[in-house]
GUTI-300822 format. One record per residue: residue number from 1; x, y, z of N, C-alpha, C in turn. Coordinates in nm, 4 decimals. Layout:
BEGIN
[site NUM,[X,Y,Z],[X,Y,Z],[X,Y,Z]] ...
//
This chain:
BEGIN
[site 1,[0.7941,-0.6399,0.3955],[0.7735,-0.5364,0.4937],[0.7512,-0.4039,0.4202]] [site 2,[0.6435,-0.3446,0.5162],[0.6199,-0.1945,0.4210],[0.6845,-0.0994,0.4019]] [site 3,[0.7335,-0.0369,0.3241],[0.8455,0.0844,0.3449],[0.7739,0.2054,0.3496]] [site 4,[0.8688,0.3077,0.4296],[0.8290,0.4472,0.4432],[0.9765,0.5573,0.3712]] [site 5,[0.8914,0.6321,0.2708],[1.0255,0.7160,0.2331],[0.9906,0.8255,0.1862]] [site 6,[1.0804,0.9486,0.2461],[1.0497,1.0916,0.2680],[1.1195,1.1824,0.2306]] [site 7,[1.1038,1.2710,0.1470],[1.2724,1.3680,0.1010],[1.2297,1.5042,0.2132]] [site 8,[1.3372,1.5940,0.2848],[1.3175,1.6675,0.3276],[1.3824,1.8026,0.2554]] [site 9,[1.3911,1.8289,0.1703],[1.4618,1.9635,0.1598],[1.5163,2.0861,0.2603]] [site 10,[1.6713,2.1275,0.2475],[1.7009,2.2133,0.3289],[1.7426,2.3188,0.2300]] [site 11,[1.8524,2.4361,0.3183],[1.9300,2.5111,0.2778],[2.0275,2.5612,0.4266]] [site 12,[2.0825,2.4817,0.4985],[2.1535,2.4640,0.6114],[2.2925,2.3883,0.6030]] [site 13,[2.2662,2.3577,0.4478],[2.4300,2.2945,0.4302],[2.4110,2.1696,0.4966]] [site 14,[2.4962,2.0688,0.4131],[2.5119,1.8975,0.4612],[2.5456,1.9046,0.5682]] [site 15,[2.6742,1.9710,0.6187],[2.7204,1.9096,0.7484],[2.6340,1.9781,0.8368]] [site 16,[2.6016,2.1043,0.8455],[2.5095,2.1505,0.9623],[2.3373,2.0814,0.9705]] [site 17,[2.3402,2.0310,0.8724],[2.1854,1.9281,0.8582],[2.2220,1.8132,0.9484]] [site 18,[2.3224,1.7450,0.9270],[2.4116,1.6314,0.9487],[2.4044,1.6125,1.1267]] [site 19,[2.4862,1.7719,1.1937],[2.4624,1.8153,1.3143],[2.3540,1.8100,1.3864]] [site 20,[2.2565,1.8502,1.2821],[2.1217,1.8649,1.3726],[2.0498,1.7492,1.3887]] [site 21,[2.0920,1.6761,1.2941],[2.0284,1.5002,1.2900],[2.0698,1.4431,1.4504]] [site 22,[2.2065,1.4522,1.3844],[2.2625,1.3687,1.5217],[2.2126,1.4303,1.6943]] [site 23,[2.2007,1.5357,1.6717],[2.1217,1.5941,1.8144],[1.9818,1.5540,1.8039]] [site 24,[1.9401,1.5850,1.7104],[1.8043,1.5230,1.7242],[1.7234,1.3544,1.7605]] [site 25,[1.8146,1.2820,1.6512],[1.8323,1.1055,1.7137],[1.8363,1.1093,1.8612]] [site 26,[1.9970,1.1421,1.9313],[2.0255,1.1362,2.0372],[1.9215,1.1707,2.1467]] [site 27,[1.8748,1.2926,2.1455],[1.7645,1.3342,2.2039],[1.6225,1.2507,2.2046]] [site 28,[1.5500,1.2169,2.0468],[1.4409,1.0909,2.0321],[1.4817,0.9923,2.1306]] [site 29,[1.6153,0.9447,2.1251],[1.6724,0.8312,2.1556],[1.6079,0.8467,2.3627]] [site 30,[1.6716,0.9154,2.3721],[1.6789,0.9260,2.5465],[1.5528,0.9518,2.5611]] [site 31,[1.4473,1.0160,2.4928],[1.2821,1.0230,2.5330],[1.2153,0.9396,2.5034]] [site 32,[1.2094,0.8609,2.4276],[1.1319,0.7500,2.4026],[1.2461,0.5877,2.4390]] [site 33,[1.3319,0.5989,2.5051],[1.4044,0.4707,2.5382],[1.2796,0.3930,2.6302]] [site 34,[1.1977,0.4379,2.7066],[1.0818,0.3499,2.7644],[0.9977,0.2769,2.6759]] [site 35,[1.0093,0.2957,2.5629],[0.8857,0.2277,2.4566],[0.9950,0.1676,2.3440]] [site 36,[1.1306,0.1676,2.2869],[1.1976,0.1599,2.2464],[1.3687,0.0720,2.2458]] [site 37,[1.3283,-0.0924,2.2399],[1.4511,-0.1668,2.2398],[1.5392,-0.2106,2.1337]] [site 38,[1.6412,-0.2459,2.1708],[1.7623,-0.2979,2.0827],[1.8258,-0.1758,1.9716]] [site 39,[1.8498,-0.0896,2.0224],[1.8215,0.0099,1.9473],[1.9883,-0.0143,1.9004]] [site 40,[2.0342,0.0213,1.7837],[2.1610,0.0007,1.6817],[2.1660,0.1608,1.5613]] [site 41,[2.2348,0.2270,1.6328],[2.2452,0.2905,1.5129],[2.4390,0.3466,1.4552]] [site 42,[2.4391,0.4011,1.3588],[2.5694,0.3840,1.3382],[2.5654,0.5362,1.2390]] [site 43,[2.6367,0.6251,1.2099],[2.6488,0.7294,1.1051],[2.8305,0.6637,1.0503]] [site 44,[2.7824,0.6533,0.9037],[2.9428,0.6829,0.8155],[2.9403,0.7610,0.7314]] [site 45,[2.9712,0.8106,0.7226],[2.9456,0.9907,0.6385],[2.8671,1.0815,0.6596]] [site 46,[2.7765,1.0622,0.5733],[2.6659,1.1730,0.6021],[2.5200,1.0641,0.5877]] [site 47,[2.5343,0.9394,0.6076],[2.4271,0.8502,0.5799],[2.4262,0.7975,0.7704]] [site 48,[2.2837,0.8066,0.7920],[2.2652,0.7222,0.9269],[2.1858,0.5807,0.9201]] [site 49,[2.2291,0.4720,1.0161],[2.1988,0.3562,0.9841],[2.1068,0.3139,1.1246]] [site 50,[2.0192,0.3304,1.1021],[1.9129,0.2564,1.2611],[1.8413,0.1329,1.2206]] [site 51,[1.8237,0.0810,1.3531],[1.7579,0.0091,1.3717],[1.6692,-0.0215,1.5099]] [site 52,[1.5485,-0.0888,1.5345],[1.5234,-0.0889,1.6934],[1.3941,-0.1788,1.6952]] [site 53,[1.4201,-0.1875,1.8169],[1.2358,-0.2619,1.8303],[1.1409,-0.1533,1.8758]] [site 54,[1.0254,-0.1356,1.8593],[0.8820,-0.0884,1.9486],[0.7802,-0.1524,1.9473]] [site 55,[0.7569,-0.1913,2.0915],[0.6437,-0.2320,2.0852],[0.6447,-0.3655,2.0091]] [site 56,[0.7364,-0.4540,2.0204],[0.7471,-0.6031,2.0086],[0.7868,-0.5963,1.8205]] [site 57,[0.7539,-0.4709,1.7621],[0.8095,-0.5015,1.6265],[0.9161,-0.4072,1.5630]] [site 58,[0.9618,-0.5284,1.4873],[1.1139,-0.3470,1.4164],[1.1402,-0.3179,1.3350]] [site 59,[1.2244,-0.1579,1.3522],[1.1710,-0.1002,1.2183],[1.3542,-0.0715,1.1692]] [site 60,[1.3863,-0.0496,1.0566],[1.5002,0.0561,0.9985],[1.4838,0.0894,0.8937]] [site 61,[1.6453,0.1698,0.8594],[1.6488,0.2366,0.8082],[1.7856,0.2928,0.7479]] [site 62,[1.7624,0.3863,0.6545],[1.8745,0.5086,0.5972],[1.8183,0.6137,0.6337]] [site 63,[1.8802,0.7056,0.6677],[1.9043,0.8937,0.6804],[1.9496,0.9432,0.6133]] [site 64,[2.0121,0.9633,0.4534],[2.0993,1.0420,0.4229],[2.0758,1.1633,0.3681]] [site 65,[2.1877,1.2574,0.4326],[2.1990,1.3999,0.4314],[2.3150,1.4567,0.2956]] [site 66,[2.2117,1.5309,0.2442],[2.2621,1.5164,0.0885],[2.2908,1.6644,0.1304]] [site 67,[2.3712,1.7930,0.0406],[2.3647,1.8634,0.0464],[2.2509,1.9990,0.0385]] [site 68,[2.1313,1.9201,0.0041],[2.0172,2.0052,-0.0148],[1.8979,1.9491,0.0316]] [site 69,[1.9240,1.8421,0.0459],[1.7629,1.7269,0.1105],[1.8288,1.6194,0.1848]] [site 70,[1.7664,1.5932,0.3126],[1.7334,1.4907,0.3621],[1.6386,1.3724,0.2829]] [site 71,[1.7237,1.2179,0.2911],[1.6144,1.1462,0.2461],[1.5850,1.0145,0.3194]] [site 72,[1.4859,0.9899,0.4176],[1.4758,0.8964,0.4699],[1.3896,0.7717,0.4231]] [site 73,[1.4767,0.6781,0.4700],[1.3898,0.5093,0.3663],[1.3765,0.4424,0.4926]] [site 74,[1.2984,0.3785,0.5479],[1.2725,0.2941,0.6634],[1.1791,0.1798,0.6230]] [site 75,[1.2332,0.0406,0.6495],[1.0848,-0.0654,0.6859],[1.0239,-0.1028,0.7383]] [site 76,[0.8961,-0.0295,0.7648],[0.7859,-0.0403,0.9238],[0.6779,-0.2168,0.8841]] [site 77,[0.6966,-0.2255,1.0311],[0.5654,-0.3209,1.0125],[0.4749,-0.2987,0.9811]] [site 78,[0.3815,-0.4450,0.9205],[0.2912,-0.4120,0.8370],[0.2058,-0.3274,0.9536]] [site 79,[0.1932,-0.3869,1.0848],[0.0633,-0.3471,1.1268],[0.0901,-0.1582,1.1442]] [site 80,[0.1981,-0.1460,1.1509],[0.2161,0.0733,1.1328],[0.1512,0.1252,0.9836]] [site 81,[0.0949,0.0471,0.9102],[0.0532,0.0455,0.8067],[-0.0684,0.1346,0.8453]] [site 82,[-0.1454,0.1242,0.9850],[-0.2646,0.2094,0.9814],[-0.2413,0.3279,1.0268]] [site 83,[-0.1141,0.3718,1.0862],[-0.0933,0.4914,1.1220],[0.0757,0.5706,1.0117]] [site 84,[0.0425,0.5147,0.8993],[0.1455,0.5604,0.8351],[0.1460,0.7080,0.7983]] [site 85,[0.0357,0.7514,0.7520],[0.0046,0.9020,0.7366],[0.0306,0.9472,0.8779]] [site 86,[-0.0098,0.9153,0.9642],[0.0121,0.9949,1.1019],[0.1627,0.9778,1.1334]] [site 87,[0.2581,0.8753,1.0733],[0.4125,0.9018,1.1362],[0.4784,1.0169,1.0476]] [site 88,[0.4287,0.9810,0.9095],[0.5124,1.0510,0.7750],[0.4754,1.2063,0.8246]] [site 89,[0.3620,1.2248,0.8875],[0.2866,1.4548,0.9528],[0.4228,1.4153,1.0527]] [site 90,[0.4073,1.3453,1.1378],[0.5030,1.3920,1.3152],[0.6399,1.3935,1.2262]] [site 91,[0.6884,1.3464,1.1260],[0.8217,1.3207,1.0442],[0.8907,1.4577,1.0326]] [site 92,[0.7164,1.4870,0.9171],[0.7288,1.6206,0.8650],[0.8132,1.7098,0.9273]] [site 93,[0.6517,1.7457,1.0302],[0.6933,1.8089,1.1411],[0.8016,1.8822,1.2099]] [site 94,[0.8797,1.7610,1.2416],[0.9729,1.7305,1.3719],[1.1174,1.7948,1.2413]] [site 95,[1.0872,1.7485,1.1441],[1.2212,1.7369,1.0862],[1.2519,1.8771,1.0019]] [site 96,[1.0946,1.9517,0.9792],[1.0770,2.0859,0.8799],[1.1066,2.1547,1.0023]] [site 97,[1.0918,2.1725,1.1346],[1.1672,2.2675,1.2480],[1.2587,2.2382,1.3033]] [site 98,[1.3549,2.1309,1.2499],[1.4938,2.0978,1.3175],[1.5798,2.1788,1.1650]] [site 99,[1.5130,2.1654,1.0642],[1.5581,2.2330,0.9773],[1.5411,2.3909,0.9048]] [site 100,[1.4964,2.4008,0.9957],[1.4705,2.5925,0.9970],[1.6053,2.6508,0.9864]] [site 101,[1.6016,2.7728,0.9192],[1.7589,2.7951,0.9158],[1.7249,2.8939,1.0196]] 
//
């Protein structure tokens, strides 16, 4: 399975990065639950553990929130393989303005 992996750099401090993750999941979570089953996720420290189906295939992962970078590792199906550049921009994105100080 193909992997996807992303460092995000902050300066918001681990635990307040940590905070904003978990609001942010929670939130993904409740907007996309229509396209989105079996969903499993778990935080023990500062590392988050998902998993889920979309769209008949599934993906996971690690989150961990280091004191200066976010680093996410996930294994997407092959067929997300054609829109991998287009998840890793919305990643960017989503995750460089949850991390704005």
């Amino acid at each position: 399975m193909p992997r996807l992996s992303l460092e995000f750099p902050h300066s918001i401090g681990q635990e307040e990065a940590a905070r904003r993750l978990k609001e942010k999941f929670a939130a993904a979570r409740a907007e996309h639950q229509d396209r989105v089953n079996d969903f499993h996720d778990e935080w023990k420290d500062h590392t988050f553990f998902f998993a889920f189906k979309t769209l008949g295939m599934a993906v996971g992962g690690t989150v961990a929130v280091e004191p200066e970078r976010i680093v996410l590792e996930a294994k997407i199906p092959l067929a997300a393989m054609l829109v991998k550049r287009a998840i890793e921009d919305r990643l960017r994105q989503e995750v460089a303005g949850m991390l704005a100080p």
